[in-house]
FILUM-439974 format. One line per 10 residues: their letters; for each residue x, y, z of N, C-alpha, C. Coordinates in steps of 0.2 Angstrom, whole numbers, m for minus. Layout:
BEGIN
A> X:Y:Z:X:Y:Z:X:Y:Z  ... .
***
This chain:
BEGIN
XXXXXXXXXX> 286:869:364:283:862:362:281:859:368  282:862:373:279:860:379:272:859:378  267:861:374:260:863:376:258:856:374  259:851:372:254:843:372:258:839:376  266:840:376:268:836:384:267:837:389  262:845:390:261:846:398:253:843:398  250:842:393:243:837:395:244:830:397  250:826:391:252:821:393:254:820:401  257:824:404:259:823:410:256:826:415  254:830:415:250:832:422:245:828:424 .
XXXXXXXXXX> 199:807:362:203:807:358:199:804:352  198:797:345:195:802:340:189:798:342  186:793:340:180:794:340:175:790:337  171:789:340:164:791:338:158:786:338  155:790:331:148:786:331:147:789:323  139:785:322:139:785:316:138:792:312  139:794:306:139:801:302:132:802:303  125:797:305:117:802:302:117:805:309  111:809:311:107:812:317:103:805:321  108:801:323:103:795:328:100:801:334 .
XXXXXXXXXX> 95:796:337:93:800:343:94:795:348  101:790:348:100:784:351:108:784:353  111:778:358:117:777:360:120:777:352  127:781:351:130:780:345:136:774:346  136:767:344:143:765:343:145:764:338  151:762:339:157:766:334:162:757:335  160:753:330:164:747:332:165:747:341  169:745:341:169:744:349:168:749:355  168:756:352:167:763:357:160:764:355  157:765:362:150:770:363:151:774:365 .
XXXXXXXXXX> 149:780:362:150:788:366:144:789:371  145:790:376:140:789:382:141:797:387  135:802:388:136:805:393:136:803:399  140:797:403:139:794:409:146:799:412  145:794:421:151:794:426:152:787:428  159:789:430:161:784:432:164:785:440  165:782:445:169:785:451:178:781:452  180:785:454:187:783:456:190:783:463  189:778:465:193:778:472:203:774:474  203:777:480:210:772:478:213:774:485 .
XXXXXXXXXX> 219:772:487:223:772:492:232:775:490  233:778:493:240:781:493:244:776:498  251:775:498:251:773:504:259:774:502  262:776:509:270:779:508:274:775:514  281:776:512:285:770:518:282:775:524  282:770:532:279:775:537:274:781:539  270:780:533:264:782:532:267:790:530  270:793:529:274:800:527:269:806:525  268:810:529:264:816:524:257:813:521  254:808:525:247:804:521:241:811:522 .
XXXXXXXXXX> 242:816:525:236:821:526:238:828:519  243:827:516:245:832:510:244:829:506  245:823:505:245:818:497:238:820:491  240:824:487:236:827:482:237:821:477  231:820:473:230:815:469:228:818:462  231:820:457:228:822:450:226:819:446  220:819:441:216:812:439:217:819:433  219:817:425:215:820:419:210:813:416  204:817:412:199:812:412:200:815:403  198:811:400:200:813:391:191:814:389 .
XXXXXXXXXX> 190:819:388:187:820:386:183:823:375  185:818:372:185:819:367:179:824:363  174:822:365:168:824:361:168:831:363  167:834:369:168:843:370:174:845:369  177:840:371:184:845:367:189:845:370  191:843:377:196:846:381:197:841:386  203:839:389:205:834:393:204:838:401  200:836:405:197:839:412:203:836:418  205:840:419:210:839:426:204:839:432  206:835:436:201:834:444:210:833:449 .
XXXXXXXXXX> 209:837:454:215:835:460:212:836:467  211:829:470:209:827:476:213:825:481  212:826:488:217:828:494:215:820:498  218:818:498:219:811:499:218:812:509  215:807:512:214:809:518:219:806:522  220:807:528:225:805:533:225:795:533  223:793:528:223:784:530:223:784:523  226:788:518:227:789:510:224:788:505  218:787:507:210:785:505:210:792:501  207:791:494:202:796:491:198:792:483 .
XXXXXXXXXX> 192:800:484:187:795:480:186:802:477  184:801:470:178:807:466:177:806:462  171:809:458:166:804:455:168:810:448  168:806:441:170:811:435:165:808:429  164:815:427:160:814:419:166:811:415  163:806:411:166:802:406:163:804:398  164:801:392:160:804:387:158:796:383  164:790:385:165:785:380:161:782:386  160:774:383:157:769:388:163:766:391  171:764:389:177:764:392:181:771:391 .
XXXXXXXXXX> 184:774:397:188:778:395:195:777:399  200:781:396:210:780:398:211:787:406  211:787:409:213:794:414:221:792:414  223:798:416:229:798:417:230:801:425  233:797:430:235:797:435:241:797:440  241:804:444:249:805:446:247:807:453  253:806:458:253:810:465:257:815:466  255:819:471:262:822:474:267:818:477  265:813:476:271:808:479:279:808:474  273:809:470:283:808:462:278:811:456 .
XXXXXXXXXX> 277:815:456:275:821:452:276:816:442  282:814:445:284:808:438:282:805:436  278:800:439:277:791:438:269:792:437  267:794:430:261:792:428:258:788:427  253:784:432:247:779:428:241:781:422  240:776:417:235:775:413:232:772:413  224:772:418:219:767:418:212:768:417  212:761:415:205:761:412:198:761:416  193:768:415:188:768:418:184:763:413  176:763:417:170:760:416:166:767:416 .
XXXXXXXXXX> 162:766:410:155:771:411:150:767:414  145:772:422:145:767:428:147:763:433  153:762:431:157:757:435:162:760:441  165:757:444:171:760:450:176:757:448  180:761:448:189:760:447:193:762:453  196:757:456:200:757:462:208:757:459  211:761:463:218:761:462:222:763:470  224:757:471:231:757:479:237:757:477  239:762:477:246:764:474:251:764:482  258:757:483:261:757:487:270:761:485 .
XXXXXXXXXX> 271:768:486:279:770:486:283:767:489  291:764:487:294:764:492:296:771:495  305:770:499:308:775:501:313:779:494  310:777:489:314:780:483:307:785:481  301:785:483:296:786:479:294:784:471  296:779:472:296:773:468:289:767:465  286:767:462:282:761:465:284:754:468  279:753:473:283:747:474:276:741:472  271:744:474:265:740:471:259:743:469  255:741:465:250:745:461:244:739:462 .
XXXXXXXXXX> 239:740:466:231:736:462:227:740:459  224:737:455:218:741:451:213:735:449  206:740:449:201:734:448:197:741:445  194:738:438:196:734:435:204:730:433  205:725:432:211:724:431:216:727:424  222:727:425:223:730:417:231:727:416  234:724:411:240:724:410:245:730:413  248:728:416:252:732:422:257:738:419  261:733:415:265:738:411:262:743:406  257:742:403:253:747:398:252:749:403 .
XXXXXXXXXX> 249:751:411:248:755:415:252:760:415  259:757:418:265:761:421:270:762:416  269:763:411:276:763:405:272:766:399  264:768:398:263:773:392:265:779:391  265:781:399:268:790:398:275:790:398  279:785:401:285:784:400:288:784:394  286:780:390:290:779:383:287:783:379  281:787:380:280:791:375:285:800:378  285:801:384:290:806:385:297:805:382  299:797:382:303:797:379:306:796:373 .
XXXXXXXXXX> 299:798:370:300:798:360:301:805:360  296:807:364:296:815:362:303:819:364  307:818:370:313:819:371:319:816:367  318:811:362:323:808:358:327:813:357  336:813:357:338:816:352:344:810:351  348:809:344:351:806:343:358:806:347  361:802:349:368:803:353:373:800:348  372:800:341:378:797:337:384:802:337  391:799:334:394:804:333:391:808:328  393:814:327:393:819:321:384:822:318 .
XXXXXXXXXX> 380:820:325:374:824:324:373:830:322  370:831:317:370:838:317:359:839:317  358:844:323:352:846:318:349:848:315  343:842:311:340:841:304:341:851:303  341:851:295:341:860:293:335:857:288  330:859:289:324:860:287:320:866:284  322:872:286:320:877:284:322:881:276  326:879:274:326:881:265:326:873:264  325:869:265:320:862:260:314:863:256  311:857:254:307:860:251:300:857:253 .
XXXXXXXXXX> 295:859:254:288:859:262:289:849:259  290:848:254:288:839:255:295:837:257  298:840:257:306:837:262:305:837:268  300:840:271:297:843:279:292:836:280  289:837:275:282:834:277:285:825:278  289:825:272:292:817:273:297:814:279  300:822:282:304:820:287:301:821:294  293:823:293:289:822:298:288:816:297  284:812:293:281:807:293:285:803:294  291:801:293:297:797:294:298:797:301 .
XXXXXXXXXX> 298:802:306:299:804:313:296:798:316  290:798:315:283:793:317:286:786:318  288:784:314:293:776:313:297:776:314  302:779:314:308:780:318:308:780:325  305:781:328:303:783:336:298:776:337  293:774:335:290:768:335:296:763:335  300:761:330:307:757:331:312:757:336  311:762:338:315:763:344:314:761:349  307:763:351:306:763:359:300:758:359  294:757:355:288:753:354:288:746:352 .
XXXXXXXXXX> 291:747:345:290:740:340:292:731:344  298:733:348:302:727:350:303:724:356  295:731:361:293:731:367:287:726:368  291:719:369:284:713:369:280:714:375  279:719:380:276:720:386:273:720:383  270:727:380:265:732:378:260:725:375  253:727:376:247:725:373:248:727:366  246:723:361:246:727:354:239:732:355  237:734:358:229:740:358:232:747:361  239:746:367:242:751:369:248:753:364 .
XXXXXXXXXX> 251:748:358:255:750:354:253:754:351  246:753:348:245:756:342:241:763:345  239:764:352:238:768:355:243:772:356  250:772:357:254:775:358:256:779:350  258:775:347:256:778:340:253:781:336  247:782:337:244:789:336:244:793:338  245:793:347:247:799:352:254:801:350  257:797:348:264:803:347:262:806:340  260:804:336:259:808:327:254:813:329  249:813:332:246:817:335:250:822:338 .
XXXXXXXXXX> 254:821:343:259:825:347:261:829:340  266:827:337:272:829:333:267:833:327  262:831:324:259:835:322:257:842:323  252:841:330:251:847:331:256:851:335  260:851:336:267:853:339:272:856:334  273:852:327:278:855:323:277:855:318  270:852:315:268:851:308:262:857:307  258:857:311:252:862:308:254:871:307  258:872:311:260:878:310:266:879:306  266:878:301:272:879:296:277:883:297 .
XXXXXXXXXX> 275:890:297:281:897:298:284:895:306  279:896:311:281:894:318:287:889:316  286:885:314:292:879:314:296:881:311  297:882:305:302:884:301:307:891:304  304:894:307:308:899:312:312:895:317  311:892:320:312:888:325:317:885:323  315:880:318:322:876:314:328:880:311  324:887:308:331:891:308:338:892:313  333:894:319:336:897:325:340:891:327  339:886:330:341:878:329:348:876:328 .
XXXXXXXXXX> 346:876:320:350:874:316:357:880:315  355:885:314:360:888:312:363:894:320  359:894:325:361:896:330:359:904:329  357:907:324:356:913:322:350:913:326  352:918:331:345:922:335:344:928:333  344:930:327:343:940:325:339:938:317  344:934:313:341:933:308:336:930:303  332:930:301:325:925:299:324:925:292  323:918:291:323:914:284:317:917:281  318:918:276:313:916:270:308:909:270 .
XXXXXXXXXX> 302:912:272:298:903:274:294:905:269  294:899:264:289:898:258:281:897:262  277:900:257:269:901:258:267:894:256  261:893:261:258:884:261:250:889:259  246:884:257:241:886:256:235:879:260  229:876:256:228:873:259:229:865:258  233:863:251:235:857:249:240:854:255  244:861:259:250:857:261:248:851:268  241:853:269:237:848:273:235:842:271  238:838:265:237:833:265:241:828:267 .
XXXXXXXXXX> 243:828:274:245:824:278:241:823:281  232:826:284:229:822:287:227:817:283  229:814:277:226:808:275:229:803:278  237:803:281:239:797:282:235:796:290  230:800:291:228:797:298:225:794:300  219:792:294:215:789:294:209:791:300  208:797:300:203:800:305:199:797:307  194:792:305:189:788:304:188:784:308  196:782:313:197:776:318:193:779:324  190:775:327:187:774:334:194:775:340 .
XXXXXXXXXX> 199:773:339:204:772:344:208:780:346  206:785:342:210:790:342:204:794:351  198:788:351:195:791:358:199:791:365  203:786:363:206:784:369:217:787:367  214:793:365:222:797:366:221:805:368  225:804:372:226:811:375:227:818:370  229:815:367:231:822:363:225:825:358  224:819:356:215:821:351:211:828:352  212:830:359:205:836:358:212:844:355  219:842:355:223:846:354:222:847:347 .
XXXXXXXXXX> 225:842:343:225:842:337:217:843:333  210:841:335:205:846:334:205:851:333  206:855:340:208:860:340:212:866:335  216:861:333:224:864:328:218:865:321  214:861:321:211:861:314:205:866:314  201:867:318:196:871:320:201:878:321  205:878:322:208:886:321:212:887:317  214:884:314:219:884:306:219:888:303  222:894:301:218:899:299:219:898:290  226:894:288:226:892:282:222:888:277 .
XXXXXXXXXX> 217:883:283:212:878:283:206:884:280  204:887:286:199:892:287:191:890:288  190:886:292:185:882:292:181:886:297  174:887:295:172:893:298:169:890:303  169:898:308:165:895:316:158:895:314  156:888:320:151:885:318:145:891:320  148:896:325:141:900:329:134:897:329  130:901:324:123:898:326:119:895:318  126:892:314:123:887:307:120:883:311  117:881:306:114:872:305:119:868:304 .
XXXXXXXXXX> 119:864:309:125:858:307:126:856:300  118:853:298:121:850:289:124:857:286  123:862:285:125:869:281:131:868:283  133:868:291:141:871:292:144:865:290  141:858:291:147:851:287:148:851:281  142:852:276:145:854:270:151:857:267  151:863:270:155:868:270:164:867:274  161:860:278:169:860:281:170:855:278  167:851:274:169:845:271:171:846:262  168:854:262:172:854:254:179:858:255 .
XXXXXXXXXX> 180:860:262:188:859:263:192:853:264  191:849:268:193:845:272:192:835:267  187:836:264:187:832:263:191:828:257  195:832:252:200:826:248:207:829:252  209:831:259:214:835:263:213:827:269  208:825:271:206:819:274:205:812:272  205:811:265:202:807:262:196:805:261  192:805:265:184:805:266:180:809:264  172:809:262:166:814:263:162:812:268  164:806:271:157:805:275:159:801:284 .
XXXXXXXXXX> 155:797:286:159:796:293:157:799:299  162:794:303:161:797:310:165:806:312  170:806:307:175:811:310:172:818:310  166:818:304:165:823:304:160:827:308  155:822:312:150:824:318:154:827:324  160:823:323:162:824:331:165:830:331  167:833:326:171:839:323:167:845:324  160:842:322:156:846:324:154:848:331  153:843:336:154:844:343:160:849:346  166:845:342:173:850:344:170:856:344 .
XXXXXXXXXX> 167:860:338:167:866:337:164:869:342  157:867:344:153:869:351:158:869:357  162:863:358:168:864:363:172:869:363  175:871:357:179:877:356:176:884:359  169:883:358:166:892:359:164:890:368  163:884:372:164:882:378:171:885:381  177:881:378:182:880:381:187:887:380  186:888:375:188:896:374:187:900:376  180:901:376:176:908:377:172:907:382  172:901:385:167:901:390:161:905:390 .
XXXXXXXXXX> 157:903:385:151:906:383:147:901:381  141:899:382:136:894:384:134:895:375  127:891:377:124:890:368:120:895:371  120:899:363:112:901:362:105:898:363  101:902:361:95:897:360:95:893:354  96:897:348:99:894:344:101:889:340  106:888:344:113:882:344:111:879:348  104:878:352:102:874:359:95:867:352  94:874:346:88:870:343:91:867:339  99:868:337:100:866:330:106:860:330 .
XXXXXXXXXX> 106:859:337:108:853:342:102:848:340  98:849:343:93:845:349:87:842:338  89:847:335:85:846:327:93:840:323  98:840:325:104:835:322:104:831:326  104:830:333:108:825:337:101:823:340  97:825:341:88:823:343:90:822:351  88:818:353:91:816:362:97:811:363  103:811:356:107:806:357:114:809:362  118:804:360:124:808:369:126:811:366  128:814:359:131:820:360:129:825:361 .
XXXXXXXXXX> 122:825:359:119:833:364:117:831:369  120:825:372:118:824:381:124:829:384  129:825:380:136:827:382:137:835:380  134:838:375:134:847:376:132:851:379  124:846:382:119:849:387:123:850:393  125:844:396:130:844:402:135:851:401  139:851:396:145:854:396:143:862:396  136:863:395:134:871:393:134:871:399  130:867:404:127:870:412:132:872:415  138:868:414:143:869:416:147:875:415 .
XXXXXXXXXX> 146:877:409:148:885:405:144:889:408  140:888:410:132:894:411:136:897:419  140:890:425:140:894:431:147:896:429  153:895:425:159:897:423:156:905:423  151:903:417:152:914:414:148:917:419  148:914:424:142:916:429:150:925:431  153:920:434:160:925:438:165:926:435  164:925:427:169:929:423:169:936:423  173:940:422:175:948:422:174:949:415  173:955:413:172:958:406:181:957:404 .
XXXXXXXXXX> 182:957:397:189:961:394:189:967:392  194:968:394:197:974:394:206:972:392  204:976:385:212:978:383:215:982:382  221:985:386:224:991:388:229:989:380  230:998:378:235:998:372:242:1002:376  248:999:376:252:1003:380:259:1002:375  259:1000:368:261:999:365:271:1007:363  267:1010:364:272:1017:364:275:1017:371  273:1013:375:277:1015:382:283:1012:380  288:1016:385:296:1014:384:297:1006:388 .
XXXXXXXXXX> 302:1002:385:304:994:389:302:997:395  306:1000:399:308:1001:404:303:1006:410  297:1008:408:292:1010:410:287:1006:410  285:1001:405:279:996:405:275:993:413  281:989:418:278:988:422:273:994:427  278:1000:428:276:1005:432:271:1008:426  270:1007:424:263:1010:420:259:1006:419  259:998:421:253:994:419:251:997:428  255:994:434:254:995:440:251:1001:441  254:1007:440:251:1013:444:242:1013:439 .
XXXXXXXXXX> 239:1011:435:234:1011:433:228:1008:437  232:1003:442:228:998:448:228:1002:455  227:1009:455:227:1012:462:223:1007:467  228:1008:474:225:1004:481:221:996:479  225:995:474:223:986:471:228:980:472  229:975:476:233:972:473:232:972:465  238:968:464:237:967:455:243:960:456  239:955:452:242:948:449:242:948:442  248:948:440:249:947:433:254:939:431  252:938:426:252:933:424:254:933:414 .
XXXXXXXXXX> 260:930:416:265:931:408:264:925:404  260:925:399:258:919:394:258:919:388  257:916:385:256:915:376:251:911:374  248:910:368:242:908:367:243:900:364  252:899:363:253:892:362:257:888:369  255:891:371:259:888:380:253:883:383  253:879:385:248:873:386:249:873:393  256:874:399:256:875:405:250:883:407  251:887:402:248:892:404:240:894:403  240:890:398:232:890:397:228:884:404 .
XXXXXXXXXX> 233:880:403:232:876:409:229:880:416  235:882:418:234:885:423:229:890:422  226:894:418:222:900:417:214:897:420  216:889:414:209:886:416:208:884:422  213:881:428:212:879:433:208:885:438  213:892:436:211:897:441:205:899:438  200:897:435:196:900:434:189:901:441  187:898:441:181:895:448:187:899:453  194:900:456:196:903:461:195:908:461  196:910:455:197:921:452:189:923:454 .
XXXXXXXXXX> 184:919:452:180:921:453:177:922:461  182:919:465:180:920:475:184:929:475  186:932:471:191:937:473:186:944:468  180:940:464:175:947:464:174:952:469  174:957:467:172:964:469:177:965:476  181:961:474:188:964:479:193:968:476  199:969:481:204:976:480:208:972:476  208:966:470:213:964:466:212:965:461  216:964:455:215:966:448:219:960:445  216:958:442:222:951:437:223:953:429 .
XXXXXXXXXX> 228:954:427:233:957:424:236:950:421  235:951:411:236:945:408:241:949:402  247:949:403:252:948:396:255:944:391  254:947:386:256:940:381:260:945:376  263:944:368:266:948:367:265:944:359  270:946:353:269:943:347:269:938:344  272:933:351:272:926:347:265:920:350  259:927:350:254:926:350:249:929:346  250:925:339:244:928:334:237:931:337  236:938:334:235:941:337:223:940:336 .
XXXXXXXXXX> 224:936:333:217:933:330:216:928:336  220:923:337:220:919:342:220:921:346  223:927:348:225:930:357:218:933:358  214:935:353:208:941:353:201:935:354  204:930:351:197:923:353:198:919:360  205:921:362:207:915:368:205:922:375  207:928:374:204:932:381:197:932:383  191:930:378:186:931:378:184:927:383  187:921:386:186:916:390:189:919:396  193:921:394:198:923:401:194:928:408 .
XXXXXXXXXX> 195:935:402:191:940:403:197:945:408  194:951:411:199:953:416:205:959:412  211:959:414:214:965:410:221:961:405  219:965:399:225:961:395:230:968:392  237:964:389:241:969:387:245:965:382  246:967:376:249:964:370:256:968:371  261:964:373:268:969:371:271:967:366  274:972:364:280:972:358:284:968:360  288:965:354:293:959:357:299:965:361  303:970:361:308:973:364:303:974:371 .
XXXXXXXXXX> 298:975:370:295:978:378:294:968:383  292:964:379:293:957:381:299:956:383  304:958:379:313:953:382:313:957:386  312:965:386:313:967:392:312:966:399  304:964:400:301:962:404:304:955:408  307:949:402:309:943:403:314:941:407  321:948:405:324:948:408:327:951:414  323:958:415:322:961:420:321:959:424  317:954:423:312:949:430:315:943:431  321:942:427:324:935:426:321:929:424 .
XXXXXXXXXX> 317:928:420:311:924:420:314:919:414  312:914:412:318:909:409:311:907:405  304:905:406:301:903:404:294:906:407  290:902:402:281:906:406:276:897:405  271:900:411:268:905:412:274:907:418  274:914:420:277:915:425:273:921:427  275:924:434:268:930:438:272:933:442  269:939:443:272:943:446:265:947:453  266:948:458:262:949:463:263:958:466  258:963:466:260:969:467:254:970:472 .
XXXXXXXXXX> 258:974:478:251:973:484:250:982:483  244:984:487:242:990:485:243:997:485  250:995:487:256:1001:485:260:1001:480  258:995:476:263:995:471:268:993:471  270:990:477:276:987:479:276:979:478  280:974:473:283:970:469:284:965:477  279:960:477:279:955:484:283:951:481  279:946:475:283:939:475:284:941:464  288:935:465:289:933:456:290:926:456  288:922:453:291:915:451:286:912:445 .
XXXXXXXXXX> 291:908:442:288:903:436:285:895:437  279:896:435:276:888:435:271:891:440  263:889:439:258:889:442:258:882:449  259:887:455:260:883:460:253:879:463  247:880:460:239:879:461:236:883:465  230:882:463:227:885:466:224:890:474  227:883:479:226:887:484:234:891:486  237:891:482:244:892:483:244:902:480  239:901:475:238:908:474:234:912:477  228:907:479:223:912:483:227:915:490 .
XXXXXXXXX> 229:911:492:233:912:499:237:918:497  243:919:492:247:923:492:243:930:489  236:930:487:234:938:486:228:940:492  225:934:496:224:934:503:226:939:506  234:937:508:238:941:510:240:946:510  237:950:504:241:955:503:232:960:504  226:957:503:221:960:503:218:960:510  224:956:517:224:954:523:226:961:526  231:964:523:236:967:526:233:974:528 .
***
């Protein structure tokens, strides 16, 4: 459940339901394909390290689909600037340094505008002072990632807790002690917090139901596995998980999708997401319909499951979808999908904002690699490595151990992509495993983007693998230079110049 607290820490929407050809607002949000520029000052006790100080900005980008990571190298006087697509006319970034990897800011950009941020550490790495301009309530700046890590991490310290046993209840005993979750953690941490602006409560509040939704509610059986193993400590045995069809989604009623404010939450392009691949949903890929034909058709699922037929939610869903075949597959519009855009959205920002985002796809799939999926399923635990390696003669070989609901690892796949591609028609070979608790429809949609060499293991050939290499968690990688000789192992994507350097090395040698 790491995958939406790792975007938190390293939305809804919109504009009106017809085909404008004009700025769309949405009450108080305009969706806008602008920029905005970010500058700012680092500054440490004694000046410390001011020539390594790495700045990581995520910018939310709701309308295509995905929150965009930027990490800028702050210069020797702490200074940095760079300039980022935005999609709204105000948008939320979230900001951290190498200084305290910890201590997240949330500020408010301008579409067009500059946003300055001087961030002073003490000797604790601590802040000691922040300005920003635009100005912004200080505390919502410095205490949103905070208290919301800390709902996610709740667990009760009363005597005699036991963990909730949810997996033989009955799905509305689940779904009510989901929705309960929501208010109970608001009451906790939120409700009694008179700092907070009432715009960032209620923002906080729908990034965590959002969080806790897509995390432990949309996947039914995932969870209920999970609560078994939990609850009862039983790592061999597996419950009986009752079959949900598509009614059991009628919890997105209680979210009133239709709010403008879900623009400005980080989690939004995740839970899209969740719903555009749902497979009990079944909401078909958009490829190359017509928009009105494919809204129809996702609104006679979706819409007494939503409570609506009409609105902002369901345009922007439809952009999501175009993001999904971006962001996944890294595959551009057709000509197609370029008409049946430009014939629903005329010249408004939302196909300003797809136009953008395909040019950007067009140099992605420039240096993607074909797929290629190796079947090595009969190999014994204990020979899988040595039989993926010896198949990379005189290669290095980078492998890389993920799954398709890991949010650190898709992360990092996305960062390395533009790097992967400096190591074309060279002696390396990048090497992607993943194994069953990677539905295998979703693993088959998510390599398409990837591209490069893949391998689906059995789960006895995975523990093997996990424990052999002592590996505790993923993503984790393993480095093999062109003998086949096992240079480095470790878990967590250390970025990207840290991995070009270490296969550098081995294609130096």
């Amino acid at each position: 459940m790491n995958k939406i607290k790792q975007i938190f820490v390293c939305s809804l929407f919109f504009f009106l339901s017809c085909n404008l050809a004009t700025e769309i607002n949405t009450d108080t949000i305009t969706i806008v394909a602008g920029t905005s520029k970010i500058t700012g000052r680092i500054i440490t006790p004694d000046d410390q390290n001011k020539d390594s100080i790495m700045v990581t900005i995520t910018v939310l980008h709701p309308i295509s689909g995905e929150n965009i990571r930027h990490e800028v190298l702050a210069d020797q006087s702490g200074k940095f600037s760079v300039d980022i697509d935005v999609e709204t006319d105000i948008s939320y970034i979230g900001l951290y340094t190498s200084v305290n990897l910890s201590k997240t800011l949330i500020v408010k950009t301008i579409n067009g505008g500059l946003t300055n941020i001087d961030i002073a550490y003490n000797s604790n790495r601590d802040f000691e002072n922040i300005e920003v301009r635009p100005d912004m309530n200080e505390y919502d700046m410095t205490r949103r990632m905070e208290v919301l890590s800390k709902m996610i991490d709740y667990r009760p310290d009363t005597s005699g807790w036991v963990y909730p046993r949810l997996f033989d209840k009955s799905i509305d005993e689940f779904l009510d002690f989901a929705n309960s979750n929501v208010s109970k953690r608001m009451a906790l941490f939120v409700d009694n917090d008179h700092e907070f602006s009432k715009e960032f409560k209620e923002s906080i509040a729908k990034d965590y139901r959002l969080f806790l939704y897509t995390g432990h509610v949309f996947d039914y059986e995932r969870q209920m596995k999970s609560n078994y193993r939990n609850a009862t400590r039983d790592t061999i045995g597996k419950p009986e998980i009752q079959k949900i069809d598509r009614s059991y989604f009628r919890f997105l009623k209680d979210f009133n999708l239709n709010d403008p404010q879900y623009l400005h939450t980080f989690t939004f392009p995740e839970f899209q997401d969740s719903i555009l691949k749902n497979e009990v949903l079944g909401l078909p890929v958009i490829g190359e319909s017509d928009i009105p034909s494919w809204l129809a058709s996702v609104k006679g699922i979706l819409a007494d499951l939503v409570g609506f037929d009409e609105g902002p939610y369901y345009d922007i869903l439809a952009a999501n979808a175009y993001g999904r075949q971006f962001n996944e597959q890294v595959e551009p519009l057709t000509e197609k999908q370029k008409e049946n855009i430009t014939s629903y959205w005329k010249d408004g920002e939302i196909a300003k904002i797809l136009a953008r985002k395909n040019e950007q796809v067009i140099e992605l799939d420039k240096v993607k690699s074909p797929v290629v999926v190796n079947d090595i399923s009969n190999v014994p635990e204990d020979k899988v490595m040595e039989t993926i390696v010896s198949k990379y003669k005189d290669k290095a070989v980078f492998i890389d151990l993920w799954a398709t609901w890991c949010a650190p690892c898709l992360e990092a796949i996305k960062q390395f992509r533009v790097t992967k591609g400096d190591f074309r028609d060279k002696d390396v070979v990048f090497v992607y495993i993943t194994n069953g608790s990677s539905p295998p429809k979703l693993w088959e949609e998510k390599i398409k983007g990837i591209g490069s060499e893949h391998y689906y293991l059995t789960d006895d050939q995975w523990t093997y693998m996990m424990e052999y290499f002592e590996f505790e968690y993923i993503p984790s990688y393993l480095l093999y230079n062109k003998q086949g000789v096992l240079i480095d192992k470790f878990s967590g994507f250390p970025g990207n110049d840290a991995v070009k350097e270490m296969i550098d090395g081995q294609l130096n040698e």
